[in-house]
Backbone bond lengths (Angstrom), bond angles and torsions (degrees), N, CA, C in turn:
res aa  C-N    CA-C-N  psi(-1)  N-CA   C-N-CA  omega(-1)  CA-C   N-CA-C  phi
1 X - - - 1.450 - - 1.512 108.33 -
2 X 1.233 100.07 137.15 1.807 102.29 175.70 1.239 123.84 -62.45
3 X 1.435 144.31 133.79 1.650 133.17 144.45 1.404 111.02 0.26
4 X 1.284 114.26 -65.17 1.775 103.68 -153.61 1.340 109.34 -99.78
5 X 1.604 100.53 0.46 1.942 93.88 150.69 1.111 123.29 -89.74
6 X 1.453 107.98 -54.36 2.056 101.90 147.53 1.240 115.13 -0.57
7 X 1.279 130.02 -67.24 1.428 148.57 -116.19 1.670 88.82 -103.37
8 X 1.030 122.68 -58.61 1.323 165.15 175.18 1.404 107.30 -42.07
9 X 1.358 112.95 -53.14 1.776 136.79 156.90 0.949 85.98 -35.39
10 X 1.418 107.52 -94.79 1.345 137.82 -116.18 1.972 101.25 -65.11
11 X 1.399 99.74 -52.77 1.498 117.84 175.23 1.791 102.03 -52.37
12 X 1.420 121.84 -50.74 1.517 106.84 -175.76 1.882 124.71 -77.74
13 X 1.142 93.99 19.11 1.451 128.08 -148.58 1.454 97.94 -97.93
14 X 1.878 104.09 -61.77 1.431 122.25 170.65 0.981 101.87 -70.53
15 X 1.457 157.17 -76.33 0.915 153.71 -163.55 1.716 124.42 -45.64
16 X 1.566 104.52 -47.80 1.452 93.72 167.63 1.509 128.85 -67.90
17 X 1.668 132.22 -16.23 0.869 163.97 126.46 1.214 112.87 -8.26
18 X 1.469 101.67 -76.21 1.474 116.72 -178.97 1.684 112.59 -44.30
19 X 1.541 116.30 -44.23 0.883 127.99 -168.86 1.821 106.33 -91.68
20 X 1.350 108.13 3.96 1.902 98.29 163.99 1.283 104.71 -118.12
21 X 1.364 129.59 9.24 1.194 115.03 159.03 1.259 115.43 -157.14
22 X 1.459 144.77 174.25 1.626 139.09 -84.42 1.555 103.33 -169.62
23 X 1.580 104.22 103.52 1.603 115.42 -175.72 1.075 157.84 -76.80
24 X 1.053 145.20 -148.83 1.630 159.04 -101.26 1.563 110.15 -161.84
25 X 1.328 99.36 133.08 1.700 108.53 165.14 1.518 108.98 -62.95
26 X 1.353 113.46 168.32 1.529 101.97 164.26 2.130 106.67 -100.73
27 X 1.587 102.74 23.56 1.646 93.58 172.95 1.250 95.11 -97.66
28 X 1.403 103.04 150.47 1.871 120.80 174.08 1.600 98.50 -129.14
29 X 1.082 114.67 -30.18 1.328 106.01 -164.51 1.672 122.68 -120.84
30 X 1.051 127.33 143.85 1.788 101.06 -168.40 1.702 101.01 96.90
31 X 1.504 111.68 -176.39 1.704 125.25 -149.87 1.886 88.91 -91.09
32 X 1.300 79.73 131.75 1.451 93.35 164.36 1.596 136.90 -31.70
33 X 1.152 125.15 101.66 1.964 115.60 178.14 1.105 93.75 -110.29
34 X 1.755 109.47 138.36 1.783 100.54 140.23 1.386 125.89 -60.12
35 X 1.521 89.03 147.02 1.708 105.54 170.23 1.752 116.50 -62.11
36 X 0.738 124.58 172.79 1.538 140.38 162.44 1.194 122.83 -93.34
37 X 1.065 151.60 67.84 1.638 142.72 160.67 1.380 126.46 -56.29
38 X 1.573 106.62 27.10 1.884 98.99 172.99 1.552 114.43 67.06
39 X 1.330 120.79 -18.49 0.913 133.47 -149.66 1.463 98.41 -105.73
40 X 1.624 156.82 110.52 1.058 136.71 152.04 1.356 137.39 -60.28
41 X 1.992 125.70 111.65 0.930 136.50 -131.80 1.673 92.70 -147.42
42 X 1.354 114.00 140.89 1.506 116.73 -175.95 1.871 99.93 -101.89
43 X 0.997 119.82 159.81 1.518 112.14 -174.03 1.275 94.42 -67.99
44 X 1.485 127.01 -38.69 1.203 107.09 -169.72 1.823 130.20 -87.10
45 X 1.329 90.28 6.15 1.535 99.36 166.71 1.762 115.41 -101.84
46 X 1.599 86.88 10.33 1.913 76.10 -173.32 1.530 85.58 -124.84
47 X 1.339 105.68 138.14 1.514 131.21 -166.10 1.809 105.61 -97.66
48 X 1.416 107.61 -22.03 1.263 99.56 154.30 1.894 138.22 -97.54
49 X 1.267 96.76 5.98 1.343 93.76 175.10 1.083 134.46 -61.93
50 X 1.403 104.77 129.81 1.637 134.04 -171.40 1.803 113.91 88.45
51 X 1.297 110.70 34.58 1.427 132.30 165.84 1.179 112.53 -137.67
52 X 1.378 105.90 127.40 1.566 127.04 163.68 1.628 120.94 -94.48
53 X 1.294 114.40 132.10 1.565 117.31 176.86 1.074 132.17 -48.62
54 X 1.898 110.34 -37.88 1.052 119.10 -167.86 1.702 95.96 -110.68
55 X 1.070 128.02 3.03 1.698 122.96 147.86 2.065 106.24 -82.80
56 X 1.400 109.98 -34.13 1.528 88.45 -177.03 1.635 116.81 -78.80
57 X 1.720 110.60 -27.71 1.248 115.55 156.40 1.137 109.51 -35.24
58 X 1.276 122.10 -96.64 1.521 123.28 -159.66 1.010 132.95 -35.19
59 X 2.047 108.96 -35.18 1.881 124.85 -172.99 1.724 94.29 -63.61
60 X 1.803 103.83 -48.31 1.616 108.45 -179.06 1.481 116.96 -68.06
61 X 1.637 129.46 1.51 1.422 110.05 178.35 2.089 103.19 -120.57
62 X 1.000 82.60 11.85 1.815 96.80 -165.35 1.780 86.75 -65.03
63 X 1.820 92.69 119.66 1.443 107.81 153.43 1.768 95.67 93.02
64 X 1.491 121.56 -0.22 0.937 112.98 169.99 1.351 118.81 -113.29
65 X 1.505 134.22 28.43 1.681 156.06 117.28 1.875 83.06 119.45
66 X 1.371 114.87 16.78 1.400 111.31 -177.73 1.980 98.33 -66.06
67 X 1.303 126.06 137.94 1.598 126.64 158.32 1.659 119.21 -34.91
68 X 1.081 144.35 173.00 1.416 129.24 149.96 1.746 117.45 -62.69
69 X 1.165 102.83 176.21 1.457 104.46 -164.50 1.624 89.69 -87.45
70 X 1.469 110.69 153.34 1.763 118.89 158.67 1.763 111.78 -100.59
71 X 0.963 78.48 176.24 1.806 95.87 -174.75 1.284 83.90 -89.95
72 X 1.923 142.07 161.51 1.423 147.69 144.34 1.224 118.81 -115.35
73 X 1.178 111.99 -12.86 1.208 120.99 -160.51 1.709 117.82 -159.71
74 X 1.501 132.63 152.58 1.339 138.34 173.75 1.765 94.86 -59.42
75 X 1.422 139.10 -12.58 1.590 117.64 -175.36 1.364 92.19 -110.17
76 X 1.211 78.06 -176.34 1.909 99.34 179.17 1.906 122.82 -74.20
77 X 1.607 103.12 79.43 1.452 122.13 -154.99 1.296 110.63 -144.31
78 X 1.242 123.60 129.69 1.864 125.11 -165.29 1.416 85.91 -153.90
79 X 1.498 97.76 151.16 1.819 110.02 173.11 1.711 86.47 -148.88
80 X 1.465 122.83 138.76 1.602 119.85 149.63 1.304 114.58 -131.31
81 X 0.879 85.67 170.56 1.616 97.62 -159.42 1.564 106.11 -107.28
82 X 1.837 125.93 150.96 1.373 128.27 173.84 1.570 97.31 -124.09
83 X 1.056 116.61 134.48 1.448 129.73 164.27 1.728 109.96 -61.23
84 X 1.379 101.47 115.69 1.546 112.59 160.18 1.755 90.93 104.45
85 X 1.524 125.61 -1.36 1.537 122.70 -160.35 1.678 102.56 -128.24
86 X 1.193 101.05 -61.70 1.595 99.59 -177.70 1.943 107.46 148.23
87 X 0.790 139.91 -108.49 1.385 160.48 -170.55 1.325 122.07 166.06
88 X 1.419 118.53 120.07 1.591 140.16 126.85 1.372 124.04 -26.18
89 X 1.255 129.14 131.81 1.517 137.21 160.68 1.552 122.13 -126.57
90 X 0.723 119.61 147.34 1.482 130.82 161.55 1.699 127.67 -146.29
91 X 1.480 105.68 143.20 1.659 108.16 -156.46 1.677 90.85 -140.99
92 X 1.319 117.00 125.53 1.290 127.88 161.25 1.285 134.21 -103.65
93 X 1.341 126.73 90.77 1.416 119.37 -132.87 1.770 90.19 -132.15
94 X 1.775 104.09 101.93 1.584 94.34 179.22 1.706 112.11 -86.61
95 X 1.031 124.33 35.02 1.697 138.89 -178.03 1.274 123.64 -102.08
96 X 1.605 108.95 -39.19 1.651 112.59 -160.73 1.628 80.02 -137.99
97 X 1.566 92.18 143.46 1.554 109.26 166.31 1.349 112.55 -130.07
98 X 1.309 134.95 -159.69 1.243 151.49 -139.95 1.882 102.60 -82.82
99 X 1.191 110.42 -14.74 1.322 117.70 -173.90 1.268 103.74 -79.05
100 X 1.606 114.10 -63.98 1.548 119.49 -172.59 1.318 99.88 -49.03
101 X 1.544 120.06 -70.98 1.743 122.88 170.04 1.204 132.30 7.69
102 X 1.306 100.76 -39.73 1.887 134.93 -138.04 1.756 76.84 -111.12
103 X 1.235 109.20 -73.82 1.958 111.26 -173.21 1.525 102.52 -40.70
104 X 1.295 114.27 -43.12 1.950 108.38 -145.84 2.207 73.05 -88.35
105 X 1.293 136.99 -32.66 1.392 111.26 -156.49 1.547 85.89 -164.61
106 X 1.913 92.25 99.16 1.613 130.14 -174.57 1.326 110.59 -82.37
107 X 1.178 99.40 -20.80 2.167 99.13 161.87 1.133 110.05 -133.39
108 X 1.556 104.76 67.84 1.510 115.21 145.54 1.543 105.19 -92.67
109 X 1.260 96.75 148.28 1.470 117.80 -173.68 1.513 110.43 -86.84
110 X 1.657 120.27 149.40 1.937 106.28 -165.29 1.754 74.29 -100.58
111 X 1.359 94.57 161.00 1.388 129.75 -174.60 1.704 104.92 -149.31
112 X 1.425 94.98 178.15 1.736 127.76 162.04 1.791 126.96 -100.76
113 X 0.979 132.68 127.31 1.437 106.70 156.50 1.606 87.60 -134.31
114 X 1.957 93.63 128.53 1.713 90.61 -179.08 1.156 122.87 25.77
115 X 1.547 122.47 64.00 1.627 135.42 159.61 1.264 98.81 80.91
116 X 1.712 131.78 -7.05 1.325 110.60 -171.32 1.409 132.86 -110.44
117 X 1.597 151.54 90.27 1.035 156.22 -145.51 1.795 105.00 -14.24
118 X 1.418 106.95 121.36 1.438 94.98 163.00 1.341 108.34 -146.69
119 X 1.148 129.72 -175.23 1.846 141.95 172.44 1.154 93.89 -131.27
120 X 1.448 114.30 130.66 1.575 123.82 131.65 1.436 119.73 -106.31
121 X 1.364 100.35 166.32 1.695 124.38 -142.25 1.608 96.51 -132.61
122 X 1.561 154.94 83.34 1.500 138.04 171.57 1.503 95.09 -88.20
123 X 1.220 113.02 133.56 1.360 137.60 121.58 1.945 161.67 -110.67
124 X 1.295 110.75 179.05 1.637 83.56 177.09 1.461 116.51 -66.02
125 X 1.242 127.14 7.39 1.329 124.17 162.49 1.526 132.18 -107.16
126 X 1.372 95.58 4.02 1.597 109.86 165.94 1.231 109.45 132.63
127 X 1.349 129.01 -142.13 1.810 136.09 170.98 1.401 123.77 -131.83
128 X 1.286 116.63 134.23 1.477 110.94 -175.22 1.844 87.49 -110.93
129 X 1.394 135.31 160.72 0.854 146.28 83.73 1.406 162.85 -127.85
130 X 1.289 112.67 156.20 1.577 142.64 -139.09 1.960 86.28 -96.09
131 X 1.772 108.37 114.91 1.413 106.35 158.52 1.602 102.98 -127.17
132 X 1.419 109.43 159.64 1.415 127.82 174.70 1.611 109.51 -72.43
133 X 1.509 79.88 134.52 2.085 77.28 171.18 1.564 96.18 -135.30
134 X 1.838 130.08 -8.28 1.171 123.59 149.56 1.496 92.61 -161.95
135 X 1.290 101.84 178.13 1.922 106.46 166.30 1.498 108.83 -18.73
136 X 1.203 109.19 -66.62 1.652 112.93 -152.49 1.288 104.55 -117.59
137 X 1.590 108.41 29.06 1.441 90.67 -173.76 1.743 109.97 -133.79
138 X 1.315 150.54 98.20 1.343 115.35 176.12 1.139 98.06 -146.30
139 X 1.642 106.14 -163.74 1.471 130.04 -160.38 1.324 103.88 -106.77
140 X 1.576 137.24 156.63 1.424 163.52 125.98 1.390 115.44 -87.68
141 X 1.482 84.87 131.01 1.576 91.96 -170.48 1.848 96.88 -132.94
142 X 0.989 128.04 67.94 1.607 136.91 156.36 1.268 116.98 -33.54
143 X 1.785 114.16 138.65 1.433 125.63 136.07 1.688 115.75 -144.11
144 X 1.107 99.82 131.27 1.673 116.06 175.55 1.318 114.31 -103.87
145 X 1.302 135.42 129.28 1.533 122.48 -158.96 1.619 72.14 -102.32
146 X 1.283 117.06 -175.18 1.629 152.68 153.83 1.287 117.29 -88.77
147 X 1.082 129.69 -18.27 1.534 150.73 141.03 0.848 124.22 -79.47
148 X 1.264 116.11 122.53 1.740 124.27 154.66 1.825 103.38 -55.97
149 X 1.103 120.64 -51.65 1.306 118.92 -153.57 2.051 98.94 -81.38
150 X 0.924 131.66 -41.57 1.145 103.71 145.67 1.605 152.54 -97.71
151 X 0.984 101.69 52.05 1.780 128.78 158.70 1.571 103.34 -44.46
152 X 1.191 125.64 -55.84 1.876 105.56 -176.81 1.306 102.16 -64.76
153 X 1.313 138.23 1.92 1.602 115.15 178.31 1.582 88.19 -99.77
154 X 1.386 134.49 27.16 1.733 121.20 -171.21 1.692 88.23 -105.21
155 X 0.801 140.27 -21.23 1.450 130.50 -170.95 1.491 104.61 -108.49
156 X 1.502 150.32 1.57 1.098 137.92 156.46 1.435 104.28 -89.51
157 X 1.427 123.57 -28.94 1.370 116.67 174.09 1.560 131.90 -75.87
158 X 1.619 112.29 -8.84 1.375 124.25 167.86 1.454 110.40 -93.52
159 X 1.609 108.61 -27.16 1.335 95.50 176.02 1.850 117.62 -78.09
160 X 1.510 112.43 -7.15 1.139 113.28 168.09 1.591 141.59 -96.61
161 X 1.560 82.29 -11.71 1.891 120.01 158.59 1.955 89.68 -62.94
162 X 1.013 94.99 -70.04 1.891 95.81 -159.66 1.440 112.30 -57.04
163 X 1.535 114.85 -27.38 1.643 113.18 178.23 1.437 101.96 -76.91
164 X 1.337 145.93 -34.23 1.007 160.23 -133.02 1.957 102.14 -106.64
165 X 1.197 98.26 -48.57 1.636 127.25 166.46 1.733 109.49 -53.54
166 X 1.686 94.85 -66.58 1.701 102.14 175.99 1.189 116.21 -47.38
167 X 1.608 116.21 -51.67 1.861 109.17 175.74 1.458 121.22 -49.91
168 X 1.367 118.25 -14.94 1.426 111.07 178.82 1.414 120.17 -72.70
169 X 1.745 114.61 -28.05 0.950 112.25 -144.20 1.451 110.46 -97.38
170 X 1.630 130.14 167.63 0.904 129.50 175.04 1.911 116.57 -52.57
171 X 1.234 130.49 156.29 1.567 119.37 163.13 1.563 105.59 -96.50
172 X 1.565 84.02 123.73 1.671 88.32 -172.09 1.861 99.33 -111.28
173 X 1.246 112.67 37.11 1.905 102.96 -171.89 1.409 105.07 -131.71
């Protein structure tokens, strides 16, 4: 395969991504804000408040030659990218839980992440998975290789994005 189909991948890769799951402030650096999801949310119904995606991205890719995380979106949503690998995402979305998940991708498979209900989803564009952090509330944990040909390493690496993700979070059960 050529470079600039690679490239080409890899870019429609983020983008479709971008568009199944739900973003990011544009702060990376400096004290924690919640994001905005359009969505009106009380701090105490949102299980991520006072975490940013693209600050927990980054703490979780630090030292592993991943880029910094980007913003994709007006919610709380970051994907970065590694040269020669593909891109990482992560989406903290206290609105939609495991149900909606379930509507947008009907053969996702049930899983665990650290004891907590999840689905994963493989495709030719890599693996998303979707864990519970309450009813209406959870995490995306993305990988898109830059390769087509290694795509089976995209779903052990989101599922280790999402275990890695889960330890951060508060226990809300």
């Amino acid at each position: 395969m050529k470079i600039s189909t690679r490239s080409g991948v890899a870019a429609s890769a983020i983008t479709i991504l971008g568009a199944v799951v739900v973003g990011c402030t544009s702060a990376v650096h400096g004290t924690p804000s919640p994001a905005t999801s359009g969505v009106p949310t009380s701090a105490s119904n949102d299980p991520f408040a006072g975490l940013v995606a693209c600050q927990v991205l980054d703490q979780l890719n630090a030292g592993q030659g991943f880029n910094h995380g980007d913003n994709i979106s007006h919610r709380n949503e970051c994907t970065a990218t590694k040269p020669g690998l593909g891109s990482n995402g992560l989406a903290l979305d206290p609105v939609q839980g495991l149900a909606e998940f379930r509507e947008t991708d009907p053969d996702a498979t049930e899983t665990t992440v650290n004891g907590r209900k999840a689905l994963e989803v493989q495709n030719a564009l890599g693996c998303t998975v979707a864990f519970e952090v309450s009813e209406h509330a959870r995490v995306l944990a993305q990988m898109a290789m830059s390769q087509p040909e290694n795509n089976p390493q995209a779903c052990p690496l989101a599922r280790d994005l999402a275990v890695r993700v889960e330890a951060l979070l508060p226990k809300t059960r």
